[in-house]
N, CA, C and O atoms as a GROMACS GRO file, in nm:
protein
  288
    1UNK      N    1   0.364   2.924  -0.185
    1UNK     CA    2   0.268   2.817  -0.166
    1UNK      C    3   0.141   2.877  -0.109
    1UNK      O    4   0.133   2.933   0.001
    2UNK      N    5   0.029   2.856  -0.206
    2UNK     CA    6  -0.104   2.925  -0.147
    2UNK      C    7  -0.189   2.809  -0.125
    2UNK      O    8  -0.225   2.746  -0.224
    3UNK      N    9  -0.239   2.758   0.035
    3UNK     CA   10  -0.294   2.650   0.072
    3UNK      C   11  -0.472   2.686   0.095
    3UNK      O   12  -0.513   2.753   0.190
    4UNK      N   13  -0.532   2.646   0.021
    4UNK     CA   14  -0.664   2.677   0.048
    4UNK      C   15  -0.739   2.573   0.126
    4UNK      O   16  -0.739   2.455   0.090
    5UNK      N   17  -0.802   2.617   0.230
    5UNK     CA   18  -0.925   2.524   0.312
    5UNK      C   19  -1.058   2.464   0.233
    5UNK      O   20  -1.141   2.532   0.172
    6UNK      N   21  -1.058   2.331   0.248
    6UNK     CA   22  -1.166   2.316   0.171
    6UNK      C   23  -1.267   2.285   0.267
    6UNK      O   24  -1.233   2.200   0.350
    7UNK      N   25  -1.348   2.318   0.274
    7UNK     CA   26  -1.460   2.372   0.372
    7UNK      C   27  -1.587   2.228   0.371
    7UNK      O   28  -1.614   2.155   0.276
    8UNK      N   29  -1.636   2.226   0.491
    8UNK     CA   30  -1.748   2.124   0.503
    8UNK      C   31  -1.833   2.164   0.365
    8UNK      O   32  -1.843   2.071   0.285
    9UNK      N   33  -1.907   2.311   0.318
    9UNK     CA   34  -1.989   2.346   0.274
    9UNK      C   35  -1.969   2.367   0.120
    9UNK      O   36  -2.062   2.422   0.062
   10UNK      N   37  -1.834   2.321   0.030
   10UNK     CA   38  -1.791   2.275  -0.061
   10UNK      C   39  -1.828   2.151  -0.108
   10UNK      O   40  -1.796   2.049  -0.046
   11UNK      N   41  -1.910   2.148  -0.241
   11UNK     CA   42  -1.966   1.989  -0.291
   11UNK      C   43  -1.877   1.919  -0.330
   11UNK      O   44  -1.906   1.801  -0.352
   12UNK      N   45  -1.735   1.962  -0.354
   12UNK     CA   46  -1.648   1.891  -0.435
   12UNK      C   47  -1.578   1.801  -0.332
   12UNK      O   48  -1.533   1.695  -0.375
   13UNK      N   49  -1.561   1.837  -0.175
   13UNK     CA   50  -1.512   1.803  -0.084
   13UNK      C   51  -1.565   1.667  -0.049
   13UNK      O   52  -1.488   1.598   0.018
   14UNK      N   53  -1.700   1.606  -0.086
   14UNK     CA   54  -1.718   1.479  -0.008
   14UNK      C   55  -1.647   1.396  -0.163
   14UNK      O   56  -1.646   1.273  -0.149
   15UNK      N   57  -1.597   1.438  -0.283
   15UNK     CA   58  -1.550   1.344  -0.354
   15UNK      C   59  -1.363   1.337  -0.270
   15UNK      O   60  -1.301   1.233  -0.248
   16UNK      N   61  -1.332   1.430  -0.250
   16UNK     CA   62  -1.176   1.471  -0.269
   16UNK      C   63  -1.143   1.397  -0.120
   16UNK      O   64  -1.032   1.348  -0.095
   17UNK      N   65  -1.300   1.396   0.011
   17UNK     CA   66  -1.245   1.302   0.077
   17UNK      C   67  -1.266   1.124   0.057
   17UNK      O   68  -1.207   1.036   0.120
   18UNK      N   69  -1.378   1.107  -0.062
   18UNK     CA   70  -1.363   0.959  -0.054
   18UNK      C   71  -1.224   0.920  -0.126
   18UNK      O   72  -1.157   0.817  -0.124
   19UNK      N   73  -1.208   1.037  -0.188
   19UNK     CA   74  -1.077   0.984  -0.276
   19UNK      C   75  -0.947   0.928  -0.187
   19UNK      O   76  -0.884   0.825  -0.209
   20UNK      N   77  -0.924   1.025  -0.080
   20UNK     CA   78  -0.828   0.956   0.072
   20UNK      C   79  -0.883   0.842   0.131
   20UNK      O   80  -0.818   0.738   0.140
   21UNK      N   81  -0.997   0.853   0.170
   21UNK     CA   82  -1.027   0.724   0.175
   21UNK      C   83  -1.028   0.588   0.150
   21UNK      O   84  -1.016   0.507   0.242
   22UNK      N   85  -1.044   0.550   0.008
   22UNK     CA   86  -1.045   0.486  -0.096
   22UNK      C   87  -0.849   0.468  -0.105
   22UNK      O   88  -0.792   0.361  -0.082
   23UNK      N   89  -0.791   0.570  -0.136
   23UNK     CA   90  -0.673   0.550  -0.138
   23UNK      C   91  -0.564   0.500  -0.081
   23UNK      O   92  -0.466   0.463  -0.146
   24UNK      N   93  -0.572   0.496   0.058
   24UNK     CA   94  -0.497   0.516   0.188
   24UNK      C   95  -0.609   0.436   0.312
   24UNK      O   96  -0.604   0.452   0.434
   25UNK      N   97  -0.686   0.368   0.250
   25UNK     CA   98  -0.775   0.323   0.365
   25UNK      C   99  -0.828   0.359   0.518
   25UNK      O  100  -0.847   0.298   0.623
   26UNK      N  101  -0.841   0.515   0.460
   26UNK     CA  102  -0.840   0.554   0.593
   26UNK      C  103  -1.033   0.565   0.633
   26UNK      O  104  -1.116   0.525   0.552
   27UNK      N  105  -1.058   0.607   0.727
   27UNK     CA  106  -1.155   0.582   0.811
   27UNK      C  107  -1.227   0.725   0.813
   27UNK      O  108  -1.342   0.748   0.774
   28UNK      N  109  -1.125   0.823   0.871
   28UNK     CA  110  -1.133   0.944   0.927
   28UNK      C  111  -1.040   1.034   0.837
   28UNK      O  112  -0.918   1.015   0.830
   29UNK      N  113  -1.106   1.133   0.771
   29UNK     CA  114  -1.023   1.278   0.691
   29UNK      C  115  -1.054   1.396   0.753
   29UNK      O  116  -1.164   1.449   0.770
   30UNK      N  117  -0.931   1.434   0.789
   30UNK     CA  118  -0.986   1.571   0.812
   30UNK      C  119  -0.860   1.682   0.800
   30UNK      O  120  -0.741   1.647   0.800
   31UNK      N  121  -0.899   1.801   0.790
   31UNK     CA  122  -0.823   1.909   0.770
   31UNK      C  123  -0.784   1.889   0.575
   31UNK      O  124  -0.676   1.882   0.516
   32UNK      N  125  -0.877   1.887   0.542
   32UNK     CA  126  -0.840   1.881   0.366
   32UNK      C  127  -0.820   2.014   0.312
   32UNK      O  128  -0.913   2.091   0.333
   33UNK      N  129  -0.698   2.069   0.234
   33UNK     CA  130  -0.685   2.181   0.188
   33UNK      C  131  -0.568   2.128   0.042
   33UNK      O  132  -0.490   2.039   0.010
   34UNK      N  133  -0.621   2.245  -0.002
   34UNK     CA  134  -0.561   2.207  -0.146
   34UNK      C  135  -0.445   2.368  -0.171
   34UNK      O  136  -0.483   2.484  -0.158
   35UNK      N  137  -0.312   2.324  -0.206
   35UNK     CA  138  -0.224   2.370  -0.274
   35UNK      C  139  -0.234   2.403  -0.404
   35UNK      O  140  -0.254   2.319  -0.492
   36UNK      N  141  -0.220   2.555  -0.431
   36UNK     CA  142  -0.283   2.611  -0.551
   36UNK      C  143  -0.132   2.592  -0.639
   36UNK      O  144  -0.135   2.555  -0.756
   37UNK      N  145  -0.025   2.618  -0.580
   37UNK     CA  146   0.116   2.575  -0.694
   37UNK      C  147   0.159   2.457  -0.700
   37UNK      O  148   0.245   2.455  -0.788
   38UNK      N  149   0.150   2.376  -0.663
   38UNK     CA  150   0.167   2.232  -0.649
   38UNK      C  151   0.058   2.147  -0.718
   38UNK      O  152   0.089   2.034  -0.757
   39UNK      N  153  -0.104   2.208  -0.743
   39UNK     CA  154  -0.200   2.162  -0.783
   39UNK      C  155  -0.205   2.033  -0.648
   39UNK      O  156  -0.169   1.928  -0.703
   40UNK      N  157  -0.224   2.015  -0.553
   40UNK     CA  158  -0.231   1.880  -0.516
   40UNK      C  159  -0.313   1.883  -0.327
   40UNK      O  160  -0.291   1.966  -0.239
   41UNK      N  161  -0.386   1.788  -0.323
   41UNK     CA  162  -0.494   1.784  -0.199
   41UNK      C  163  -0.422   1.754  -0.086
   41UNK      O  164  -0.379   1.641  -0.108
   42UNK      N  165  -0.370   1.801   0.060
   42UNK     CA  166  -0.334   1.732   0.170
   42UNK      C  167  -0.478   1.718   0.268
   42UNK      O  168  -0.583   1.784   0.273
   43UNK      N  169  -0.428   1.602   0.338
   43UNK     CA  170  -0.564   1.617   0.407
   43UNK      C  171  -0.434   1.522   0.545
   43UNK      O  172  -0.319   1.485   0.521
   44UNK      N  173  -0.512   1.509   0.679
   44UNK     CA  174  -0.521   1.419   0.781
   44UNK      C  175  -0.591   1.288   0.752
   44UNK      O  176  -0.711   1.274   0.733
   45UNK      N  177  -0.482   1.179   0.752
   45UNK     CA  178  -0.591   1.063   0.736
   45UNK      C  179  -0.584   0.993   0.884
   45UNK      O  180  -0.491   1.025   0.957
   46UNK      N  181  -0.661   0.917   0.922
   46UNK     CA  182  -0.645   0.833   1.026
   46UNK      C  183  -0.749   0.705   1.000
   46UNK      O  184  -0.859   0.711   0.944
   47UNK      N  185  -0.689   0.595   1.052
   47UNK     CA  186  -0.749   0.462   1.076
   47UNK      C  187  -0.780   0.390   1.201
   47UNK      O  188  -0.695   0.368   1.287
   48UNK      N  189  -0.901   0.357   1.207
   48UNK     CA  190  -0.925   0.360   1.348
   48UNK      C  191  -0.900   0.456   1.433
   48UNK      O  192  -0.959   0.563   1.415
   49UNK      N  193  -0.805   0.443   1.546
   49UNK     CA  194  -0.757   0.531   1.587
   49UNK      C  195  -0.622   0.553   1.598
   49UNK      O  196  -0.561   0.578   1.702
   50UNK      N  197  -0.561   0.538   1.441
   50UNK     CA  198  -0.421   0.544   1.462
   50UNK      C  199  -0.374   0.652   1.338
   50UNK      O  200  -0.405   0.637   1.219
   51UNK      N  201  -0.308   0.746   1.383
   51UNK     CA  202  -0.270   0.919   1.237
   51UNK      C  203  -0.163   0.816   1.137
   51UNK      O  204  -0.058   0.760   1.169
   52UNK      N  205  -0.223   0.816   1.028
   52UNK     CA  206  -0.121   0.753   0.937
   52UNK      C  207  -0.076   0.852   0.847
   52UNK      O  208  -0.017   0.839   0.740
   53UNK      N  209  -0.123   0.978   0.924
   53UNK     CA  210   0.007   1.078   0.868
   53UNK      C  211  -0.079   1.167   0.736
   53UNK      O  212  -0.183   1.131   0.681
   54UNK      N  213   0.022   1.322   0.700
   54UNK     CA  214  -0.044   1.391   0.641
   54UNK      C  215  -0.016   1.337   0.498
   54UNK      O  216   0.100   1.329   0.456
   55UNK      N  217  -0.142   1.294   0.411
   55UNK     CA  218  -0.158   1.232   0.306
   55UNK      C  219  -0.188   1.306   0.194
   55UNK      O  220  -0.294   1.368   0.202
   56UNK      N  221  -0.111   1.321   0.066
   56UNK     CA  222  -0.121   1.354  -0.097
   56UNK      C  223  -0.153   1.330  -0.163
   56UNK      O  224  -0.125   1.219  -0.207
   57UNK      N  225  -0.260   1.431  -0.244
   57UNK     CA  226  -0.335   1.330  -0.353
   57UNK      C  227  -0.308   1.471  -0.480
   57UNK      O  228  -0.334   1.590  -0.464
   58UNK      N  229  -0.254   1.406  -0.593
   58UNK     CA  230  -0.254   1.542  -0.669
   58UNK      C  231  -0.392   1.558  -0.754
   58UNK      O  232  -0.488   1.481  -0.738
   59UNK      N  233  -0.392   1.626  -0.813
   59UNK     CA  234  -0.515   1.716  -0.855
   59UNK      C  235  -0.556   1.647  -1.004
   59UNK      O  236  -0.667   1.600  -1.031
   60UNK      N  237  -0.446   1.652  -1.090
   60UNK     CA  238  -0.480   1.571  -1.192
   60UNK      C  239  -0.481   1.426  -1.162
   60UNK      O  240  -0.523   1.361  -1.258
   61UNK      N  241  -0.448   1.359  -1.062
   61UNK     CA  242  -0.479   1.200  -1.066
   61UNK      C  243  -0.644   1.181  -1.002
   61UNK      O  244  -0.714   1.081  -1.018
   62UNK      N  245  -0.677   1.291  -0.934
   62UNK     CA  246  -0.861   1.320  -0.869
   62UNK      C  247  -0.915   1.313  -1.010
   62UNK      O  248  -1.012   1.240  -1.029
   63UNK      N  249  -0.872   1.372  -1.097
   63UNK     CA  250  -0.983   1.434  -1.241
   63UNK      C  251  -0.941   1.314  -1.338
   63UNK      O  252  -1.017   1.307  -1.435
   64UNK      N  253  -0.831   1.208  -1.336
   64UNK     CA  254  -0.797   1.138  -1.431
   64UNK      C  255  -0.871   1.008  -1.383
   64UNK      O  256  -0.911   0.928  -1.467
   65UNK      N  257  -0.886   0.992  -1.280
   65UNK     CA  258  -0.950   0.820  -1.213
   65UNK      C  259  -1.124   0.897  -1.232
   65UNK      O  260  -1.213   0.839  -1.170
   66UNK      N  261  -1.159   1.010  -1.306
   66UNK     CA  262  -1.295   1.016  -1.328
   66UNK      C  263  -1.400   1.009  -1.246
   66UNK      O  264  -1.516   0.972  -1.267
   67UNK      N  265  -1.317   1.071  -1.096
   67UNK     CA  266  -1.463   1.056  -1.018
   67UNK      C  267  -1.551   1.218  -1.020
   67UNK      O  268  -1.504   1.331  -1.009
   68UNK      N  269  -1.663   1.182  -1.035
   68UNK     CA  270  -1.756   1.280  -0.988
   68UNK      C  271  -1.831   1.302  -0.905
   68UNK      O  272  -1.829   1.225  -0.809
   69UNK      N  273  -1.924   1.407  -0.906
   69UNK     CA  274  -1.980   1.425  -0.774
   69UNK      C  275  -2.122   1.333  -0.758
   69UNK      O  276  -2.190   1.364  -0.660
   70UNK      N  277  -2.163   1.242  -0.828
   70UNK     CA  278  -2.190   1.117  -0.811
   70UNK      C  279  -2.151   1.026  -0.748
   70UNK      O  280  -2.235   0.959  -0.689
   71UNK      N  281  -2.032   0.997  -0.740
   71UNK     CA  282  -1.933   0.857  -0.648
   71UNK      C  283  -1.932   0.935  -0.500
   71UNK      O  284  -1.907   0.843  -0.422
   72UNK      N  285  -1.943   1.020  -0.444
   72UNK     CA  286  -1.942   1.114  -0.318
   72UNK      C  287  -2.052   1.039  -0.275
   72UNK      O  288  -2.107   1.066  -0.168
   0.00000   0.00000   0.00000
């Protein structure tokens, strides 16, 4: 399992966090890194101020719901 950091300074990152957002209604993302054998995004979500836990988003359902770096 090779987990890569996706970094503040990555453009793809403000889509991959509205996508948690949007998904999971969360408020607050953080720690987003993506799994290179699994293909799939974990991140920290939280609401308000409550951890609703480390959240999954796979890689082809980001590229199939068609968002781009427009909707960011």
């Amino acid at each position: 399992m090779a987990l890569k950091n996706i970094h503040s300074t990555d453009p793809f990152k403000k889509v991959v966090v509205k996508t948690f957002k949007d998904m999971y209604s969360a408020t607050k993302v953080t720690n987003v890194k993506f799994d290179t054998n699994l293909r799939e995004y974990s991140a920290n979500c939280f609401q308000k101020f409550t951890f609703l836990g480390d959240k999954k988003v796979n890689a082809a359902d980001l590229y199939e719901n068609n968002y781009t770096m427009e909707d960011a």
